[in-house]
Structure formats: structure tokens, C-alpha cells
N, C-alpha and C positions, 0 to 999 in steps of 0.2 A: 051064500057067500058073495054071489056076485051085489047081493042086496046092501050085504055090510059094508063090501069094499065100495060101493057105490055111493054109501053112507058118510064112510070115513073122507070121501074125494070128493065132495059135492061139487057139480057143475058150476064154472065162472062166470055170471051172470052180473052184467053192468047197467046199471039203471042208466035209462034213458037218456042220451045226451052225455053221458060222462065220457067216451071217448072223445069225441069232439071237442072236451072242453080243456083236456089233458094236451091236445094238440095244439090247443090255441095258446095255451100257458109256454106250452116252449119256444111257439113259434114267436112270444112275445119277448123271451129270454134273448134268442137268437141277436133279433130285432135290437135291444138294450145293450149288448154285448158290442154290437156292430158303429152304434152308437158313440157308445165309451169310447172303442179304437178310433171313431173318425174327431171325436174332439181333442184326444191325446197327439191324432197326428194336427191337428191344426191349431193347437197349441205350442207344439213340436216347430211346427211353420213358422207362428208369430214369434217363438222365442227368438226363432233363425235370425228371422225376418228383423225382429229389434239389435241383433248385435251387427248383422250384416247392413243392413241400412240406415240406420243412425248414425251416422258418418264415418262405423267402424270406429270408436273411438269407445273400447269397452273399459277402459280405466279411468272413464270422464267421472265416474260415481265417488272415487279414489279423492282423498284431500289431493289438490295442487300441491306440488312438487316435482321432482327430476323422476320419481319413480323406480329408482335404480335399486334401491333397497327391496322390494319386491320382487316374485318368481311369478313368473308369467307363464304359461300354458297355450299352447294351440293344434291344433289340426292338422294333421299333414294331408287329408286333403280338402281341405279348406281354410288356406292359410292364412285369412281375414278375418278369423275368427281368433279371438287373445282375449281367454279371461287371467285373471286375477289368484285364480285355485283351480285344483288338478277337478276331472272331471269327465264327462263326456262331451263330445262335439251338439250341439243342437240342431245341427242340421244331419250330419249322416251317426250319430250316434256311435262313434268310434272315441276310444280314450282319447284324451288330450295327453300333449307330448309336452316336458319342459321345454323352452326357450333360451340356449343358452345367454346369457345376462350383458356378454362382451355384443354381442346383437344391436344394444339398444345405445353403442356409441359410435361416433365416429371412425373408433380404429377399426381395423380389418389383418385376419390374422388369416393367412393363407398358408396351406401346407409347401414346405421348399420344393416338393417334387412338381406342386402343382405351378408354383414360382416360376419354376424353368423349361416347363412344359407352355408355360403361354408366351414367355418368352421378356419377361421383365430385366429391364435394363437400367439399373443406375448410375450417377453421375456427380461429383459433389457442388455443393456452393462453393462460389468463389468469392473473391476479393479483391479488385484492382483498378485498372484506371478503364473507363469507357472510353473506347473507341470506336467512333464509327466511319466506317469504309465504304465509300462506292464504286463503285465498279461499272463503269459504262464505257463506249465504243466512239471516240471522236476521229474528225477530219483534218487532216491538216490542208492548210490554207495560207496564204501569204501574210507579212504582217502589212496594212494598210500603211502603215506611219514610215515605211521605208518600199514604197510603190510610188515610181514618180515616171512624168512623160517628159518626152522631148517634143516641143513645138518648135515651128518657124517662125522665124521672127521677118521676114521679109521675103515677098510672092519672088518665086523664081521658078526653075526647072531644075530634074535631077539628071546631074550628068554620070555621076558614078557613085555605086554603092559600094562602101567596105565592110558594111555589119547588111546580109540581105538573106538572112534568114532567121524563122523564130527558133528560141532556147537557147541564140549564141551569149558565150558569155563576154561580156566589155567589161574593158577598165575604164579609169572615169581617165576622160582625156584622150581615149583612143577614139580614132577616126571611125565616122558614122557613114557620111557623104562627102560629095563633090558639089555643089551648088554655084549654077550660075544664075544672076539676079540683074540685070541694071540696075535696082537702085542700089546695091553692094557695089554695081561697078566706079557709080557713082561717086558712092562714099571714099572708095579707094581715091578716085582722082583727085575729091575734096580734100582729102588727107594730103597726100601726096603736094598738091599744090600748096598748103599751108605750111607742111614740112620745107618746100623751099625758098617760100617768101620768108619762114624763120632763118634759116641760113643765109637769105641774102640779105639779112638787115644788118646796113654797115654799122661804122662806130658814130658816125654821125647821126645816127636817126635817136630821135629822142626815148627816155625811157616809158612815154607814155604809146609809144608805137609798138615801141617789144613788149611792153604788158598784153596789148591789143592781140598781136600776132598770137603770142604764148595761147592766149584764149580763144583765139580764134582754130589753132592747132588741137588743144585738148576737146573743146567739143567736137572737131571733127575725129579724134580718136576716139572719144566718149561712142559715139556714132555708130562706130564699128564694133566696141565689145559692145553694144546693145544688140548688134547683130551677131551675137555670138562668136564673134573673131578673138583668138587667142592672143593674148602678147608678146608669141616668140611670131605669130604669122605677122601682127605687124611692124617686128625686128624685119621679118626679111621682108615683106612692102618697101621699109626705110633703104634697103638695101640693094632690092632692083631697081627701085626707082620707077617702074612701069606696075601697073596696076593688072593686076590679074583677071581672066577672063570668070573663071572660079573661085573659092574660096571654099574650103575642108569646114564640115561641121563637124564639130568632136563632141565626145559622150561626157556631159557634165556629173557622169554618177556609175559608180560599180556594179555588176550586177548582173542578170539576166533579161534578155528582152521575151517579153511574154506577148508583145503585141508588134505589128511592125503594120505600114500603110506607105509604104514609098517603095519606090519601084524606080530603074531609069528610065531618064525622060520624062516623067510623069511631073508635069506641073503642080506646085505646089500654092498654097496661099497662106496668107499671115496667121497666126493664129492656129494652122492644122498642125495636128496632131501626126508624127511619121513613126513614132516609137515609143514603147511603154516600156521602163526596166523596173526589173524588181532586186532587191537584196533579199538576198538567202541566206543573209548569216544568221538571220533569225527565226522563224516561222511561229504563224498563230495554230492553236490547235482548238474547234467548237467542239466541244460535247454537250446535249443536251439532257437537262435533268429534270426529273419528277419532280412537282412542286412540292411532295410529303420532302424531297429530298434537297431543295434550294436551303432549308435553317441551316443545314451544317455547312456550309459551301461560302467561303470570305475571301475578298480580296487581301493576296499576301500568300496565302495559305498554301502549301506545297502539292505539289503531285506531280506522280510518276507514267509514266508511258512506255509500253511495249508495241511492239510489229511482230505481227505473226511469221514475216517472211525475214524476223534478224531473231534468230530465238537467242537465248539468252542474254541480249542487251538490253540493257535500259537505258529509259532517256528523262532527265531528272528538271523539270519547272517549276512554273508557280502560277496560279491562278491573275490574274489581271486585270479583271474586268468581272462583273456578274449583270446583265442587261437587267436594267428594271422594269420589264413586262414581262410575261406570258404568254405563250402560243395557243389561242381560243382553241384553236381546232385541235392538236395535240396534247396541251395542260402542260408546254414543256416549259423547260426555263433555260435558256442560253447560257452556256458560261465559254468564258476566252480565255486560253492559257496561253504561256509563251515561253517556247522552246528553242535551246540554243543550237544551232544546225553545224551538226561536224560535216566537213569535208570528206570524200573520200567515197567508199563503196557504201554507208552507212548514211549516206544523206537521206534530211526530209524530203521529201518532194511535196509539194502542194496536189491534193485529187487522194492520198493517200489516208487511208483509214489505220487506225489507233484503238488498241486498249488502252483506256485511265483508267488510273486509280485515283483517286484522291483519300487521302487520311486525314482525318482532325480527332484530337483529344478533347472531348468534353467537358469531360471533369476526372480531379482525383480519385483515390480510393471509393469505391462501391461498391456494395454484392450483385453479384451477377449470378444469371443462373442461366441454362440451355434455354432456348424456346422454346426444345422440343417436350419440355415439363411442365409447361403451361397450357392446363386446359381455359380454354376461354369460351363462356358462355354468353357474352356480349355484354352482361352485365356484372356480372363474378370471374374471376381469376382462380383456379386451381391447381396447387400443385399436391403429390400426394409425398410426403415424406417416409421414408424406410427407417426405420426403428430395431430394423434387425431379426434374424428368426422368423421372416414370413409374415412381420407385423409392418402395416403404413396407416398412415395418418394423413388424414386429406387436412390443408392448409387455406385457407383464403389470404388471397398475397393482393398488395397494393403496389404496382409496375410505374416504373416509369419510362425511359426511353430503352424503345427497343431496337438496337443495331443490325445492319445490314448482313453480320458474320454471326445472325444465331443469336445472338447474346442478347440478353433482356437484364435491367436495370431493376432489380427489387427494394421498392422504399421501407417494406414492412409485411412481414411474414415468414421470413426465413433471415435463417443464421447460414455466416460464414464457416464452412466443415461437414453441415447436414448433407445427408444425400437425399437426392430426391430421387421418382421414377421419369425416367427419359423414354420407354418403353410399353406398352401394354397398361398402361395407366387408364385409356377407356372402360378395360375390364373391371379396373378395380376401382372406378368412377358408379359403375353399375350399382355394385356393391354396395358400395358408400351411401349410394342412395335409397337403396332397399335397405340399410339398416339404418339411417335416417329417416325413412317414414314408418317403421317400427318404433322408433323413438318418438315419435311424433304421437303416437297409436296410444302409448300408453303414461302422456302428461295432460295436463290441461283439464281445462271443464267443458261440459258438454255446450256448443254453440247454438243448438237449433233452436232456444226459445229467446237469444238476442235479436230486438229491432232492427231491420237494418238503418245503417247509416247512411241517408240519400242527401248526395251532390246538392247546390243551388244553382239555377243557372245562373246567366247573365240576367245582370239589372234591365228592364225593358226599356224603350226606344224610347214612349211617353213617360211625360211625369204625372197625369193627372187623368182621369175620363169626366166627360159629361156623365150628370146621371145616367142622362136617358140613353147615352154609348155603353154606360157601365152596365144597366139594365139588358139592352140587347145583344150585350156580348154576353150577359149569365144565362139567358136563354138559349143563344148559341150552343154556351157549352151544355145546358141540361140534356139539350135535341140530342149534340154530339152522343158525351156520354151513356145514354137510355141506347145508342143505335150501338154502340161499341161493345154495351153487355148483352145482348140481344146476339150480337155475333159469336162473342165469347160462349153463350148457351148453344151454340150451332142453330140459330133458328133466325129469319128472319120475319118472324112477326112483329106486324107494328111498327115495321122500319118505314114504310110508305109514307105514313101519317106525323111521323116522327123526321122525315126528311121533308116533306113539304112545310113544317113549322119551323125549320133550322133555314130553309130558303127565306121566308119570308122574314125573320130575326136579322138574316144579313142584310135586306133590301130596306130594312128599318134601320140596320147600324149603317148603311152607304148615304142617308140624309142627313146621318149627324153630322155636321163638321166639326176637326178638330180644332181645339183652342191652343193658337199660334202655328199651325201647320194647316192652310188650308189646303196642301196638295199634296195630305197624307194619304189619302188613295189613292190620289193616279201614282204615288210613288211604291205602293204595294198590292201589284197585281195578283197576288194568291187568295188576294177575299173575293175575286173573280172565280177563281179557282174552287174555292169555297161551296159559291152559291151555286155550281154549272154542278160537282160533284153530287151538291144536294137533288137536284133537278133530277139528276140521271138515278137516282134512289130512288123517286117517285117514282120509278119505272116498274117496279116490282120486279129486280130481278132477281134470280138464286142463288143459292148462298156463296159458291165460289167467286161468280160474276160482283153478287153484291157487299164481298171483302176488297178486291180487286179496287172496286169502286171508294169503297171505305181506306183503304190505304193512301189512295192520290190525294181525301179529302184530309187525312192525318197530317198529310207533311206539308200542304197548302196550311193549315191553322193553326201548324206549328209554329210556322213559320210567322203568321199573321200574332199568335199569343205573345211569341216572342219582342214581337213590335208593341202592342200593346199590353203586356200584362196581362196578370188573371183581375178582374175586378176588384176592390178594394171590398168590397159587400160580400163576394161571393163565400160561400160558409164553408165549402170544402177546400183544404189544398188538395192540386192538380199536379201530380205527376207524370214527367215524359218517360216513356221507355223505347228502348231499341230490340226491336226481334231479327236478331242476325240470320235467320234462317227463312223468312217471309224473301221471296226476290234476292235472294245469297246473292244472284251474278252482280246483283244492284249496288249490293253494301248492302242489304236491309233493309228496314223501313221503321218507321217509328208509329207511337200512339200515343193518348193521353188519357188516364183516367185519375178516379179518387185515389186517395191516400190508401193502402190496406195493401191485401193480399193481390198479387198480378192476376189478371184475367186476359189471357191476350184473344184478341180476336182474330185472329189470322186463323188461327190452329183450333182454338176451340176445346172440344174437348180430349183432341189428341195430342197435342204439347199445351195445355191452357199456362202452366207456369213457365213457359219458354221467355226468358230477356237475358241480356247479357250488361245491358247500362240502364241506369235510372237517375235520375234529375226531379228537383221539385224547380214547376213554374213559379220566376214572381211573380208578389203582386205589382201591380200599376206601380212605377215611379221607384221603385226601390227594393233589396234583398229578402229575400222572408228572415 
């Protein structure tokens, strides 16, 4: 039995090598399996990779159109991803989500709870007349055209003061001093003697004598009102008949004296000055204005004036004056009002500071709108309008004057009635903007296989080269160019041999002279710049040192191209670019190579396409 059951169960017996070979078959499966998974994920990658970096512009395949007619699909967590049809994500493999469609416009539909939880505020358009109001802080000060002196008119001494102190107020005609003078005393006697040679001309003396006297009387009266003698003081001269030791000067003007210089006793001379009075029936008032704010400010034009220490009064003028200069050092602009001065507890005083106002009317009817609804991005105007129900719609508005009380002047973008947002409009600025470049996402054609469109500079400084300048300026550039790609590949091979051939090109281009500019190099010292840059190449140094080096000599033969042109022969156009990132603290720096794709050499192979501007060089004498 054990023979048959032994029979029936024959022992497993595997030929040579078959295990081993069975092991290598799966271990080959394995292998193929692991395979498959890593080109599905790296498939998986590039598909990401093509909708993620292709400028996210997954509806570029789409005819041109607004796009709106379509349903768009994305990611919730990777929301730069927008196909066209429902689907999975290509980067994290999650369903895509619709888009709702109100997304891809301007408007913005916010729930009301969330409305008044950020705190949005509106305000309607108006309609009416512009006014603009300013508001500034003036002085008041005397008016010049009613400040006058009293001088003497004849050297004497003061014997007695009746006005001898400052702020007293005079009438005009009221007594100032006492003044004793000899030659007043004189006058008097002159007077006096002629007054009685007139009375004692008999009836016999002829009429050619009493004309005499008559004249010879009134000049010596003339005499005395030159000396400021009043006509009742020489009634009573005529009247004592003896000539006075003194004579009273009286105040020819009403007023206040703001100045005084006499004293008793104090000798005086012709000519000085013993009193200064001012009239205060009127007062000037300075306030100074911003020159944004001298357009609206006209002689004629009215304004008001308050004091802090009379509250509730006002004091009612008019502008008078507006100085035609500018204060360099402040930007201010002078203006002069003139204010009528009450009597009483309520006077101006001069040294006294003032609120103005000044108002002018612009113009008629215009929409007006808050300024508080105006976003302004220095180059665009925004306001968002409310639509009602938690919906606004962002506007681009054309302004024109904007007033001092808030109000701003709209030429175009709103109606009179609309409400705009006066409030939390940043937020919904946001907004607008993320569903604007949603919009943006899903129009248009794909851009990345357009040329770009490169700038010309300026026309160069030459109109012509010698051959033989045109010659070793192409060599120049070959030297240049071979040393700029060389950097671009992060290596400095061959720059040595390559700079000492760009030296010797410019020692060959500094013998040409220019034809009609024979002091076209000493008047451009960067082809010095040029050849010293090259020299220090020869040095062999490494590759930071020998960019560093290569940058000084870029913006030297920039400079120098600029002046001459590219060669009129040379077979490449030469483009300049700017790497804002090379010497950032500097501004920059520039380079020049071939037409094509950027190679910048600063960066190499770790920003190689880094520029922010590009220019094509001319040629010699004229624009490409």
C-alpha cells in the first residue's frame, strides 16, 4: 500500500534551473509593473505640468470668443486648473467641480448677511452745481493803502507831547505836539511883519504895491501851512500879533498810532519820522494757499472769516489781491482779502489769526459722486455700483475736478440716481479681480508661440562708418558676443583669447578717424572703458569676477553702439536687454546679443531667461 499510495503521489521533482527561472519571470513582472506606474505618474506630471504652466490658459485650444456660453470645471484644491469638461484634476486626481458662470463676469453677487457683516456702505449719485471750498487759517494785518507817517517838516525840539503813547487813538486834527523851532519862529515873524506892512498900506500907495505886499503876505503864509500850521492857528498869530515861542502839530489822519519816535525834549530833524498811524476801519487779511489750490481763487471773489475766540460770528469780504509768485520754499501762494472792521468788542486786531473760507462755483449742473467711492489705481478710476440683492458692478469712471468737501466731478461712468459703494469696496475690489482673471483664463488664443515685439532704439549719433571703423567695430562685436555666450553657458573658456582679440579691435577702431567729427573719441570716453574691461579679461578670472567684469564692459559699448550704430555690413541684428536683477541696488544692468531666444550671462544657467526690457540696436545713420 504504501507502494501504491507512493505511486499515485509521485514525488515533485523540478528540472534543473526551473526554480530560478520562475523567480526571475516575476521578478521581471514586478519590475514592468513599477514601470507602467512611474510613466503614468509622469505623465500624470507633464499633463499638470502643460495646464499649470502654459500660462494657465486652458481654454486657449477653444475658438476666440467671450466664452460665456460654455461650463468650466476646476479643482478645489488647485484652483488654476479650468478645463472645458467635467473630469479629474491632473495633478491631485480629485473630481473637478463646475464653476459657477456669474464667475467669469465682472458682476459680483455677495450674500446680504455677508453684505453687512464687512460692513458695506452706500450712497447715491448726485447732480448739481460744483463747488469748491477751502478752508485755510489767515492773519490779519493792517491795510497798507491806509498806514500813513507823520514827519517833520522843520528841525526843532519837542517841548510837549499830547499823543505819547503807542495804540492811542487820534482824530485827524487832534493835537500830536508842542514844537519849538527857530526857523517856525521865524516864519511867524515873517508872517506877522508882512501882515502889517499889508495894513499899513495907505490909500495912496499905488496898486502895483498892494499886489506886492498881497504876495509877499501869502508866501509867507504858504510858509507856515508847509510847516504844518493850521489855518485857525494862524487866525490867532493875526490875532496876538506876537509870534509864538511853540507851535501845536496836529494829526493830519484818523486812526491809531502803531509807531511813535518823539519824546520831550528830544530834538528833532527835517524829514524824521515821530509817528506812524494806521486806520482800522478796514483790515487786510493773508492766507496762504497750495498752488493745486491758487485755479479756484480770483480777485472779486467772496469769503468768509471766523475767530475762534467770537464763536458764532462771522465776518463777510472779498479777495483783493492774489500775488503773482510762489513761495520756493513752502509751494504757497499769497492771497489778500479785505475786511470791513466793526467797532466795539468784536474788533480786528492786526497779529490776530482767522479761519477762511473762501467758496467759488465752477460750474453748473454735474454728477457728483463721494470720493469715498473712488478707488484709484493711479491709472484707472473705480467705482463699484450696487445693483441690489448683494449684486455690484465694478465701473471704470472718467473724474474730473475733485473738491475740497469729498465731492469729485464724474465726466463718464455713472448716472445720476445710481448707488455706488462708499464702504468695503476694497473687498469687493478683490473680488472683481479674481473673477476677472478667471475671465481672462478662459478667452483668447494661446500666446507662447508669438514673436516677441522688440522696441528700436534711438537713431545713432553717426551717420556713416569708415570701412575700416565698420570692420573693427564687427569684430568688436563678434569678440563681445562669443565672451557673453561663454558666460551665459556658466563657463569661462576661451574668454582670455577672446578678450585680448576685442582689445586689440578697439586699438585698431581708436586710429580710424571719424569723417566730420575728428574729436569723436576724446568726446566718448567708454571705448576707453571698452578696451581697460577687455585687458582685465585677459586676466583669466572666474566666473563671478569675470561677469562682474563683463557687465562694466556691456554698459561702456552700450553706450559706445549707441553713439555709433551696429555696422551697416554686420549680418546679425543686435539686441539690448535689461536684467533687473544683476546689481538690483544699481537699477540693473544691461547686455547685448543676437536676435533669438535670451541668454543672459549674469545668471547663466540659473535665471538664463531673466530680462525685463529689450530694444533692437540701429544700424549706423538710421532706424532698423
Amino acid at each position: 500500500m504504501t507502494q501504491a499510495k507512493n505511486h499515485a503521489n509521485p514525488p515533485r521533482t523540478h528540472p534543473p534551473g526551473a526554480r530560478p527561472a520562475r523567480a526571475r519571470l516575476l521578478i521581471l513582472a514586478v519590475a514592468v509593473g513599477a514601470v507602467g506606474w512611474l510613466v503614468v505618474v509622469i505623465l500624470g506630471a507633464m499633463y499638470a505640468m502643460r495646464w499649470d504652466g502654459a500660462g494657465k490658459q486652458v481654454a486657449a485650444t477653444q475658438p476666440a470668443g467671450d466664452g460665456m456660453d460654455l461650463q468650466y470645471y476646476s479643482c478645489g484644491m488647485h484652483p488654476w486648473v479650468i478645463l472645458p469638461k467635467p473630469g479629474l484634476c491632473p495633478v491631485c486626481h480629485m473630481d473637478l467641480t463646475p464653476i459657477d458662470p456669474d464667475k467669469f463676469t465682472g458682476e459680483i453677487t455677495i450674500d446680504p448677511t455677508t453684505v453687512q457683516s464687512i460692513g458695506v456702505r452706500i450712497e447715491p449719485v448726485t447732480k448739481g452745481p460744483l463747488v469748491q471750498t477751502i478752508r485755510t487759517v489767515g492773519t490779519v494785518v493792517y491795510d497798507e493803502t491806509r498806514v500813513r507817517d507823520v514827519n517833520i517838516k522843520v528841525s526843532g525840539w519837542i517841548e510837549k507831547l499830547h499823543v505819547d503813547f503807542l495804540g492811542q487813538k487820534v482824530e485827524a486834527g487832534e493835537p500830536l505836539l508842542d514844537l519849538y523851532s527857530p526857523a517856525l519862529y521865524e516864519a511867524q515873524e515873517q508872517y506877522l511883519l508882512e501882515y502889517r506892512r499889508r495894513g499899513g498900506a495907505g490909500p495912496g500907495a499905488g496898486a502895483r504895491a498892494r499886489e506886492d505886499r498881497f504876495d509877499l503876505l501869502e508866501a509867507a503864509r504858504t510858509r507856515l501851512i508847509y510847516y504844518d500850521i493850521t489855518p485857525e492857528q494862524i487866525r490867532r498869530l493875526e490875532e496876538s500879533g506876537f509870534p509864538s515861542k511853540t507851535m501845536t502839530i496836529h494829526s493830519p489822519h484818523e486812526g491809531v498810532v502803531i509807531a511813535k519816535h518823539a519824546n520831550e525834549g528830544m530834538r528833532v530833524d527835517e524829514g524824521m519820522q515821530v509817528y506812524r498811524i494806521a486806520d482800522l476801519s478796514k483790515v487786510w487779511v493773508m492766507v496762504a494757499l497750495y498752488e493745486n489750490q491758487s485755479p479756484f481763487v480770483e480777485v472779486g471773489q467772496r469769503a468768509s472769516m471766523s475767530l475762534p475766540y467770537l464763536p458764532g460770528r462771522t465776518f463777510e469780504g472779498e479777495v483783493v489781491f492774489v500775488y503773482p509768485y510762489l513761495d520756493e520754499k513752502t509751494r504757497q501762494v499769497s492771497v489778500r482779502l479785505e475786511f470791513d472792521n466793526p467797532t466795539g468788542p468784536g474788533m480786528l486786531k492786526p497779529g490776530m489769526y482767522a479761519s477762511v473760507k473762501l467758496q467759488r462755483t465752477l460750474a453748473g449742473e454735474r454728477t457728483l459722486v463721494p470720493r469715498a467711492a473712488i478707488i484709484d489705481t493711479g491709472e484707472r478710476q473705480i467705482a463699484f455700483v450696487s445693483l441690489g440683492e448683494g449684486r455690484f458692478e465694478p465701473r471704470d469712471l472718467q473724474i474730473g475736478i475733485e473738491t475740497t468737501a469729498g465731492v469729485v466731478e464724474v465726466l463718464d461712468g455713472l448716472q445720476p440716481g445710481e448707488m455706488v459703494v462708499t464702504s468695503g469696496q476694497f473687498l469687493l475690489d478683490s473680488e472683481a479681480k479674481i473673477r476677472e482673471g478667471l475671465a481672462k483664463m478662459t478667452r483668447g488664443t494661446m500666446a507662447v508661440d508669438q514673436e516677441a515685439v522688440v522696441a528700436v532704439a534711438i537713431a545713432s549719433d553717426l551717420g556713416s562708418l569708415p570701412p575700416e571703423a565698420a570692420d573693427a567695430l564687427g569684430g568688436i562685436l563678434d569678440r563681445y558676443l562669443e565672451i557673453g555666450d561663454a558666460l551665459a553657458g556658466d563657463s569661462v573658456e576661451g574668454i582670455r583669447a577672446d578678450a585680448q582679440a576685442l582689445a586689440a579691435e578697439v586699438e585698431r577702431l581708436l586710429e580710424i578717424e571719424m569723417p566730420g567729427d575728428e574729436h569723436f573719441w576724446h568726446e566718448h570716453g567708454e571705448v576707453a572703458t571698452v578696451r581697460r574691461k577687455a585687458l582685465e579679461l585677459t586676466e583669466g578670472p572666474d566666473l563671478e569676477p569675470a561677469r562682474a567684469m563683463y557687465a562694466d564692459l556691456s554698459v561702456a559699448f552700450g553706450k559706445l553702439l549707441e553713439a555709433t550704430g551696429v555696422p551697416p555690413t554686420y549680418s546679425t541684428e543686435i539686441h539690448q536687454l535689461h536684467c533687473p536683477m544683476y546689481r538690483a541696488q544699481d537699477g540693473g544692468v544691461i547686455w547685448m546679443q543676437p536676435k533669438g531666444d535670451v541668454r543672459n550671462p549674469f545668471f547663466g544657467s540659473t535665471m538664463l531667461r531673466c530680462f525685463d526690457e529689450r530694444s533692437v540696436l540701429p544700424r549706423t545713420g538710421r532706424r532698423e
